[in-house]
N, C-alpha and C positions, 0 to 999 in steps of 0.2 A: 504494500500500500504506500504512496507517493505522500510526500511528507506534509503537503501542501494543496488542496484542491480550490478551483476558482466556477463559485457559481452565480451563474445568473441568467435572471429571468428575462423572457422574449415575450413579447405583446403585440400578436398582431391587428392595429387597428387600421388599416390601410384601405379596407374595403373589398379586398380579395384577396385569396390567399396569396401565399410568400414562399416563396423558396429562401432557406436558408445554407448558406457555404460555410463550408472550409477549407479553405483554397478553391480549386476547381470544382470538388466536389461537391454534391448538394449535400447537405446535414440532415434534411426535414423538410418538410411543407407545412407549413402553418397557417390552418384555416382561418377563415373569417375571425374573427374576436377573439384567437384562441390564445392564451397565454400557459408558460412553462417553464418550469426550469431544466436548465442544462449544466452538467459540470462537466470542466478539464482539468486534466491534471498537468498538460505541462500551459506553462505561461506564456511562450511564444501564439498561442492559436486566437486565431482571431476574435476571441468573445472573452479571452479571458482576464483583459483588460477592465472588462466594462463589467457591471455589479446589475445594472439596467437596460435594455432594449427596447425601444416602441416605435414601429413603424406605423407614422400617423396619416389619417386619410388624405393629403396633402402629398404624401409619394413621399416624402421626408422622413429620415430617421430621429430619434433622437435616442443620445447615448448617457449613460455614469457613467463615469469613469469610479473605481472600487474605489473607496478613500482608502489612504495609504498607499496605493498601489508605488511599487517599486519596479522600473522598469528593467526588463529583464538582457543576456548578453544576447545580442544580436547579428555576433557574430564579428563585428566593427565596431571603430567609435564612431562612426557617424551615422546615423540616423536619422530618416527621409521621412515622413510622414506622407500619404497616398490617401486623398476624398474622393470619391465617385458621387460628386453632387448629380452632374444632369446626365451623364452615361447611360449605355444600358443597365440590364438588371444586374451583369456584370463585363470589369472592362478589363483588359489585360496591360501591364505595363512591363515592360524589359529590364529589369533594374540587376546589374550585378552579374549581366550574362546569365540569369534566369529568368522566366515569366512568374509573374508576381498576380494573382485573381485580385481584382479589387468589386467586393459584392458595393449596391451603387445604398449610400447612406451612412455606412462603415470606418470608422478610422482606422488606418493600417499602417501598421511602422515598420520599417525595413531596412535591416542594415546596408550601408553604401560603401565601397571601397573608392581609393582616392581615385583611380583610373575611370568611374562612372561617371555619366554626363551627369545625373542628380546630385553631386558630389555636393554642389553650391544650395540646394537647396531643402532649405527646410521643412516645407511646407510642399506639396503638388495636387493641386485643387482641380476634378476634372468637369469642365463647367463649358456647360451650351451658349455661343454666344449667334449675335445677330450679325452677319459684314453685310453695308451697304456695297451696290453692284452696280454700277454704271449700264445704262443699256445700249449696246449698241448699236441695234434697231430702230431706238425712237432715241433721238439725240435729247438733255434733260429731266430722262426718265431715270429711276432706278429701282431694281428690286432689290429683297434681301435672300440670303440663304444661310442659314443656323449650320453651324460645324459645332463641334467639340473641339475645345481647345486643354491643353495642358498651363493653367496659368502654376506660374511657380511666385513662391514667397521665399526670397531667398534667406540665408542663416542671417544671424545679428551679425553685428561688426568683429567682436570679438574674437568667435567662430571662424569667418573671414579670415581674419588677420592668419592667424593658428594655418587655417587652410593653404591661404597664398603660402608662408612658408615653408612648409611640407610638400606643395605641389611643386615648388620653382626645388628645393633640395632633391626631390626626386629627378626632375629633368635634369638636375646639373649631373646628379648618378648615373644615371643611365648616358649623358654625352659621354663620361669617363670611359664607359667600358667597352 
């Protein structure tokens, strides 16, 4: 028996049911109204952060995070955080030279090595926006067309700092050799 277990309850008020992940994996479907608890035992999985779950009829999640919770090794010192705001039900991202599932309402932390493009960021919000489109049809006109974009929130300054010097020390190591 694991020394440690992380539970918490799932609400689904969404107005149809819900597939639940872990990782790729579906965990459950979760009826109309239905609410339950779940436990893990190890603390990297994706629920085990959170102490609360409610997916509101709104399409929106909202989360607790466990009070106290202690975050766990990741494997790296840096750490990305991953939101599936306006995505599918789920979206995939390449972090680390692996696929990372991001279920869409979910916070997901992921360790980063210095070599990854998310290196710099903190935060990675994935969010439907609107781009205006010129017509080139009717000249004055325009439409729009909604993408999904990766908006990133990059680390504080301090973070920064630490990073540029690690990053520029590693390229000087590697010209050496």
């Amino acid at each position: 028996m694991p020394d440690e277990s992380y539970k918490t309850e799932l609400w689904n008020r969404s107005g149809e049911h819900r597939r639940v992940y872990e990782g790729s994996q579906i965990l459950m479907i979760l009826k109309l109204n239905e609410k339950i608890l779940i436990e893990s035992i190890n603390p990297l999985s994706t629920y085990a952060r959170f102490d609360q779950v409610i997916w509101e009829p709104s399409g929106s999640a909202y989360v607790h995070e466990r009070p106290g919770w202690v975050e766990p090794d990741r494997g790296s010192r840096w750490v990305t955080e991953f939101i599936n705001l306006d995505g599918r039900e789920t979206e995939e991202r390449l972090v680390d030279g692996r696929f990372v599932t991001l279920p869409k309402g979910i916070p997901f932390r992921v360790g980063v090595n210095l070599n990854d493009p998310y290196i710099l960021a903190a935060q990675v919000r994935i969010e439907r926006v609107r781009e205006k489109i010129k017509s080139e049809k009717f000249p004055g006109y325009f439409s729009y067309e909604e993408k999904l974009r990766d908006v990133i929130v990059e680390r504080g300054e301090m973070e920064l700092k630490i990073l540029s010097k690690l990053l520029v020390s590693d390229v000087i190591g590697e010209s050496k050799q």
